[in-house]
DSSP file (Angstrom, degrees, kcal/mol; ACC not computed):
  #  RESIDUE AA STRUCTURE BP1 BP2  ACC     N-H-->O    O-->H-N    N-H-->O    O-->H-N    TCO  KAPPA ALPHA  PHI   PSI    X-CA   Y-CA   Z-CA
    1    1 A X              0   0    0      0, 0.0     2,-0.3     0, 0.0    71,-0.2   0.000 360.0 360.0 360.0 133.0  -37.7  -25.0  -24.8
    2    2 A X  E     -a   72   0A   0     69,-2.0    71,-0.7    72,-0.0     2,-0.5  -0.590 360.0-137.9 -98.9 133.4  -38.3  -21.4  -26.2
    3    3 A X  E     -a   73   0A   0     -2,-0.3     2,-0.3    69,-0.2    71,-0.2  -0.929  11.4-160.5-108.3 139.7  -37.4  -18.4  -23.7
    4    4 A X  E     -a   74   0A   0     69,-2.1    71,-0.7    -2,-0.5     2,-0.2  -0.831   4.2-152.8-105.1 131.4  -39.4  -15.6  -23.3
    5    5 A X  E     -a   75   0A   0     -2,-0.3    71,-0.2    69,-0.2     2,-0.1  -0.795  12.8-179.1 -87.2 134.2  -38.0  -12.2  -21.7
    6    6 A X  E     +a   76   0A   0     69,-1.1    71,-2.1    -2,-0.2     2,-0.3  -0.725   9.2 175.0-132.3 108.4  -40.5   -9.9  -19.9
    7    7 A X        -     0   0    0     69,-0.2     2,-0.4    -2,-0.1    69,-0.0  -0.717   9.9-169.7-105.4 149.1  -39.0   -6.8  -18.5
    8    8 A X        -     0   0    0     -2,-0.3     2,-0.3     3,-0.1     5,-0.2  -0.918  16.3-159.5-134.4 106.4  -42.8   -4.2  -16.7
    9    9 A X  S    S+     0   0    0     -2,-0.4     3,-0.1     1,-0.1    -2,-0.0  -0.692  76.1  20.8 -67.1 110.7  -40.6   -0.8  -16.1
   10   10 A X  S    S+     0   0    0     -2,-0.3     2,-0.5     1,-0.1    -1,-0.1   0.366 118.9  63.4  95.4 -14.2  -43.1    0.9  -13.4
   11   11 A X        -     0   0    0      2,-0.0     2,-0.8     0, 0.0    -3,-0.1  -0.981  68.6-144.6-142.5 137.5  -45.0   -1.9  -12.2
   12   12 A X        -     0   0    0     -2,-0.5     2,-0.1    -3,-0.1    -3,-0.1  -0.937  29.5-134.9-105.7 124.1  -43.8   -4.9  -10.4
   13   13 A X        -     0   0    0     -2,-0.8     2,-0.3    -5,-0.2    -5,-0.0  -0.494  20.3-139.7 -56.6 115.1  -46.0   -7.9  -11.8
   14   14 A X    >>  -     0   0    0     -2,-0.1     3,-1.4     1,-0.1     4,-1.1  -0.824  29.2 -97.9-104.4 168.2  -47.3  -10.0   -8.9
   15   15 A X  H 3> S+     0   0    0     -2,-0.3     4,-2.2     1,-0.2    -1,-0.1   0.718 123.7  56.1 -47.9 -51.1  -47.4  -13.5   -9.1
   16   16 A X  H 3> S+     0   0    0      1,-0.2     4,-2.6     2,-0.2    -1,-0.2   0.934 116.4  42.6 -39.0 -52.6  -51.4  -13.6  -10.1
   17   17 A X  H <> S+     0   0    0     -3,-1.4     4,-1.9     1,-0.2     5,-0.3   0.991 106.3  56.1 -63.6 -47.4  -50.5  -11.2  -13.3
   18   18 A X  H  X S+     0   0    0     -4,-1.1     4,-0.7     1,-0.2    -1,-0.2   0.627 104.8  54.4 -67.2 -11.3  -47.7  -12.6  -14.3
   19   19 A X  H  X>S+     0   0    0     -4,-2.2     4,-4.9    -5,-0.3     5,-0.6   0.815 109.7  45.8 -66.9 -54.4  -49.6  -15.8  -14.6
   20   20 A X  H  X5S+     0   0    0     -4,-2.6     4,-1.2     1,-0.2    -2,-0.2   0.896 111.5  49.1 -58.7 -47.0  -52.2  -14.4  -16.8
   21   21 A X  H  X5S+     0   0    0     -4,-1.9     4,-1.3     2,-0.2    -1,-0.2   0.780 110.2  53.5 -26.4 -51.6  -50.0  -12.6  -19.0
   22   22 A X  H  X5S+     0   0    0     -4,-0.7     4,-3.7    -5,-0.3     5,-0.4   0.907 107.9  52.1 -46.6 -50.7  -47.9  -15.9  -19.3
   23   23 A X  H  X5S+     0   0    0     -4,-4.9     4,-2.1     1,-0.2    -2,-0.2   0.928 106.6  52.6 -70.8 -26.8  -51.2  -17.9  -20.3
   24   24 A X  H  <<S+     0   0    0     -4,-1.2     4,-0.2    -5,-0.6    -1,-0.2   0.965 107.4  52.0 -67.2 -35.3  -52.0  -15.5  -23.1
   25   25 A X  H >X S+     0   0    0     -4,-1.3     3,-1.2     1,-0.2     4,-0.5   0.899 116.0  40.7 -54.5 -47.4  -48.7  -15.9  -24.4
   26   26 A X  H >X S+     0   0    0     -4,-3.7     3,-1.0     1,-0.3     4,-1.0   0.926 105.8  58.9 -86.7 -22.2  -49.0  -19.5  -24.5
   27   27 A X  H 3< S+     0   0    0     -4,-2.1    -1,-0.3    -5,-0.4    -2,-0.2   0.551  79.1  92.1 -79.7   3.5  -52.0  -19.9  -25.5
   28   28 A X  H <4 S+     0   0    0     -3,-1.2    -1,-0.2    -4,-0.2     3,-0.1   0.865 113.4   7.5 -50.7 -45.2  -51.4  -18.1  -28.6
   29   29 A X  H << S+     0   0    0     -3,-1.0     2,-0.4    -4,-0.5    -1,-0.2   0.759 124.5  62.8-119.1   0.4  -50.6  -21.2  -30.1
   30   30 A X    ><  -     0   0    0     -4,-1.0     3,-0.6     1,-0.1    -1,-0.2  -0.976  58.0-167.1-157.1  63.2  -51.4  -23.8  -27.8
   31   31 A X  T 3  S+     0   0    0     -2,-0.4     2,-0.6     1,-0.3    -1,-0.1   0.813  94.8  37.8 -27.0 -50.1  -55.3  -24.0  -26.9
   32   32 A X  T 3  S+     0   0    0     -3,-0.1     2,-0.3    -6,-0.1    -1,-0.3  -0.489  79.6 158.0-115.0  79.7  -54.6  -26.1  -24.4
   33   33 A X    <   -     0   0    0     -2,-0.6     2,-0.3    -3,-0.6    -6,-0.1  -0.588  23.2-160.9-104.9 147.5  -51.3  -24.9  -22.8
   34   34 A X        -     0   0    0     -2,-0.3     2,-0.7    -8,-0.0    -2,-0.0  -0.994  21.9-123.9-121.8 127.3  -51.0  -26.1  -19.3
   35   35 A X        +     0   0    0     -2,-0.3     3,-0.1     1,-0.2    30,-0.0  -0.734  30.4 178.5-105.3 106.2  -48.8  -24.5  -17.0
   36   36 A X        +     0   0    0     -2,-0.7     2,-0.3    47,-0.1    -1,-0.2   0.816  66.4   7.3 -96.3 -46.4  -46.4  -27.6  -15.8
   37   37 A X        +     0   0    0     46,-0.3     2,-0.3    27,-0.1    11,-0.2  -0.952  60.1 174.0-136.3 170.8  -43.9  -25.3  -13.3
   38   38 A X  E     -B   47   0A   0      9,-2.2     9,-1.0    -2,-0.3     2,-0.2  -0.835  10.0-159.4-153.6 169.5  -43.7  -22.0  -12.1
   39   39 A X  E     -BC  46  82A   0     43,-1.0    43,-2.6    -2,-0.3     2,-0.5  -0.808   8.4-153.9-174.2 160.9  -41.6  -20.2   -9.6
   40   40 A X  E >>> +BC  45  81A   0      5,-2.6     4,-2.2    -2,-0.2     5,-1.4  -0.944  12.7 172.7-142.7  88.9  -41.4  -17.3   -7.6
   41   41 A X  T 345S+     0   0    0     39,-2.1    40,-0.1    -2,-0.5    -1,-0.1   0.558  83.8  62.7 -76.6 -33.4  -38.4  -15.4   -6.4
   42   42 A X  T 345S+     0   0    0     38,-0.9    -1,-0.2     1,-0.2    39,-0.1   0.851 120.0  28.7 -92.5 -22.7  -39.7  -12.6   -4.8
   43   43 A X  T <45S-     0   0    0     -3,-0.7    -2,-0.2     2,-0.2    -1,-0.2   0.532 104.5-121.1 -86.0 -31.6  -41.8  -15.5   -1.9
   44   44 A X  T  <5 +     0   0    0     -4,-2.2     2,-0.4     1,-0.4    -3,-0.2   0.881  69.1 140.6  78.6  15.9  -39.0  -17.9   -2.4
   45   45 A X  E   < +B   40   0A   0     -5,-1.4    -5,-2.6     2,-0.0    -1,-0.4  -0.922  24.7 170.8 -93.1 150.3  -41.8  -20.4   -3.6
   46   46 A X  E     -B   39   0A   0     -2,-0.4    -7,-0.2    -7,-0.3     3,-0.2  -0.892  20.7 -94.4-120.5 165.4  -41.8  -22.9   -6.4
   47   47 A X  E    S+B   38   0A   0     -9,-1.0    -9,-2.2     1,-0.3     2,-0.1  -0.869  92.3   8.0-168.8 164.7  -43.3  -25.6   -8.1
   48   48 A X  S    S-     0   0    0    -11,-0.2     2,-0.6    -2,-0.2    -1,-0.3   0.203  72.9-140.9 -81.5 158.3  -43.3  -28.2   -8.2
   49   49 A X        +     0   0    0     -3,-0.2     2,-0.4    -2,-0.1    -2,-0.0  -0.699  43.9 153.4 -75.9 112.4  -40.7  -28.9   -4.8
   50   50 A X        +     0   0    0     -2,-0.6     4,-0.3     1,-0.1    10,-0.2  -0.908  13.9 170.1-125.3  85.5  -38.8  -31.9   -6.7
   51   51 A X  S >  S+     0   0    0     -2,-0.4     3,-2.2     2,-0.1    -1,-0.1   0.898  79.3  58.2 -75.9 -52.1  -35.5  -31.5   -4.7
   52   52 A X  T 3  S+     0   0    0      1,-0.2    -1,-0.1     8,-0.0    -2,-0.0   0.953  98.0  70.6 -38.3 -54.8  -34.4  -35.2   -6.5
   53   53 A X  T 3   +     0   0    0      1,-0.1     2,-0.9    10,-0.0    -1,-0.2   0.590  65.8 105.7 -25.6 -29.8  -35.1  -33.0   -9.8
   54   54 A X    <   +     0   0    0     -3,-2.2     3,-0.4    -4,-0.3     5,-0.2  -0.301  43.7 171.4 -77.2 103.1  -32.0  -30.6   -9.6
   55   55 A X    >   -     0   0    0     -2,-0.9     3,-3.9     3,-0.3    -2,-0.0  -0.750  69.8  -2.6 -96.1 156.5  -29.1  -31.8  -12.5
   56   56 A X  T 3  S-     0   0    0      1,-0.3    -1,-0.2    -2,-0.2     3,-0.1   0.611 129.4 -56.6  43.7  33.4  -26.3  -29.5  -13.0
   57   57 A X  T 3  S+     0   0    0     -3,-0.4     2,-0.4     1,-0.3    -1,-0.3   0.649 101.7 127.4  80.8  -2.4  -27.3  -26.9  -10.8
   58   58 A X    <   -     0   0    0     -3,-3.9    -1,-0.3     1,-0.1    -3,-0.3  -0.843  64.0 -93.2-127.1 137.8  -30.3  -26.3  -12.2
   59   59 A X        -     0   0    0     -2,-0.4     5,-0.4    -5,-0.2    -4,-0.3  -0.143  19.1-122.4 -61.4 159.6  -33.2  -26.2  -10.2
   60   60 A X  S >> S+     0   0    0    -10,-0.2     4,-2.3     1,-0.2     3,-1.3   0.890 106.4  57.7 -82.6 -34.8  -35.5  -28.9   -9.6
   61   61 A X  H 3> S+     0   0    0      1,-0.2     4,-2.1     2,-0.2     5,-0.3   0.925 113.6  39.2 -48.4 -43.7  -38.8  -26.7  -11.2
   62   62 A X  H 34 S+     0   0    0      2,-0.2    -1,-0.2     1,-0.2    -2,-0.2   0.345 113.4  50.3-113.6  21.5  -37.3  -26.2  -14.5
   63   63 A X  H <> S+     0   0    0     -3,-1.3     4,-1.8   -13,-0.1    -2,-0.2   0.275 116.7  47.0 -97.2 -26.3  -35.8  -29.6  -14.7
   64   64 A X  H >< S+     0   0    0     -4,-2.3     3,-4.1    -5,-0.4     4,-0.3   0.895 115.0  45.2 -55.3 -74.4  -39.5  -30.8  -13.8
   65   65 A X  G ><>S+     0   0    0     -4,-2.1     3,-2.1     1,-0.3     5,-0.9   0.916 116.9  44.9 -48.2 -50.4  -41.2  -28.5  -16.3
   66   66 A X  G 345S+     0   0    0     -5,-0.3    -1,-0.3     1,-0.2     3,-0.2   0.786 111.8  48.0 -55.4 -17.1  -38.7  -29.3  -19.1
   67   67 A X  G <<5S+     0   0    0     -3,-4.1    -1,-0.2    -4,-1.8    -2,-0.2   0.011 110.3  55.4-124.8  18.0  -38.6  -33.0  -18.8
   68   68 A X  T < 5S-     0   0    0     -3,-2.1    -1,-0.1    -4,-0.3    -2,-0.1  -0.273 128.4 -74.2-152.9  61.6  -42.8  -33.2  -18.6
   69   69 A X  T   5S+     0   0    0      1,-0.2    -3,-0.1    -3,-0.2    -4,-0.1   0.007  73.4 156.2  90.8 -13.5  -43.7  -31.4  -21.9
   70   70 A X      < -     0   0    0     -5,-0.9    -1,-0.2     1,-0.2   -35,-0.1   0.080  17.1-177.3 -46.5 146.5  -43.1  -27.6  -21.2
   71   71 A X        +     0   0    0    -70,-0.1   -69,-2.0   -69,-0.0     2,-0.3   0.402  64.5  42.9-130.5 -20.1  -42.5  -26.0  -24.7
   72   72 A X  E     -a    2   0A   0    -71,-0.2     2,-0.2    11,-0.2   -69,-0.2  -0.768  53.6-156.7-132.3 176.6  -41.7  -22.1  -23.0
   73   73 A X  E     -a    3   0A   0    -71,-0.7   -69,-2.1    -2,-0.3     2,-0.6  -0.734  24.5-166.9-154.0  95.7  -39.8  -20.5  -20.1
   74   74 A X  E     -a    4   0A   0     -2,-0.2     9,-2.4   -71,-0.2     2,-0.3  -0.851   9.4-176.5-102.0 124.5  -41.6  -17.1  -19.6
   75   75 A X  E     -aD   5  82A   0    -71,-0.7   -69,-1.1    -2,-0.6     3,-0.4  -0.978  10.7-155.5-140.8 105.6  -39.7  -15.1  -17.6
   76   76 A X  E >>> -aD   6  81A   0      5,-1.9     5,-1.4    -2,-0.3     4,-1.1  -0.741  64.3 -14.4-111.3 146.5  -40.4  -11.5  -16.1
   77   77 A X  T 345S-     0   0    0    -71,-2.1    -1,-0.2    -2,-0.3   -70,-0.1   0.754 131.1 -39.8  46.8  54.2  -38.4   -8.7  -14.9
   78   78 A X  T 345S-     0   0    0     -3,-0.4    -1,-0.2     1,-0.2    -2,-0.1   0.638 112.6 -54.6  83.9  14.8  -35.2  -10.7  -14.7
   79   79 A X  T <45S+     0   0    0     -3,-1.0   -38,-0.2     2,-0.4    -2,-0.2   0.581  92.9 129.8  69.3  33.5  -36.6  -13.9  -13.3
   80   80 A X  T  <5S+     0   0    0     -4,-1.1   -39,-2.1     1,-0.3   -38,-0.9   0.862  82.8  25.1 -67.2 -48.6  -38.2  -12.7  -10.6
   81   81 A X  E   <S-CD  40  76A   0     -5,-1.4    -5,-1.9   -41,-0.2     2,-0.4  -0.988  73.7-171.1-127.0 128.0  -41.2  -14.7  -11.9
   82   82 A X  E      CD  39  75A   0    -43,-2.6   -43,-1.0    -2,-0.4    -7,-0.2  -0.958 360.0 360.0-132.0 150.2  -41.0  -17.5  -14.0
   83   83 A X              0   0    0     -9,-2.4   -46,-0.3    -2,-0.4   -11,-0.2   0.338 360.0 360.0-119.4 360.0  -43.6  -19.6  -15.8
């Protein structure tokens, strides 16, 4: 899985941008990028809620997304938001 850093200095990205900004990115190469998990630090939502999911410490949203085709981990202003 390829990681993405996105630091926005002056603006805090809320979840609705940071999606759209994420899909342009993927879709760069990827016509039909689908966005398989997400999560949201700043509500204290994700998804999907997989609680079985979590190995190693690692949450159950980005064990979901890795282990059902996700190709990126786009990540903004320190993981605040992640796609």
């Amino acid at each position: 899985m390829q990681h993405i850093d996105i630091r926005i200095d002056g603006l805090a990205p809320d979840f609705e941008l940071a999606r759209q900004i994420g899909a342009l990115i993927a879709g760069r190469d990827h016509d039909e990028a689908t966005l398989v998990s997400w999560c949201d630090t700043l509500r204290g939502v994700h998804s999907p809620q997989c609680l079985h999911c979590e190995i190693k410490g690692e949450p159950g949203w980005l064990v979901y997304g890795r282990n059902h085709g996700g190709r990126l981990r786009i990540a903004f202003n320190n993981d605040a938001l992640v796609f």
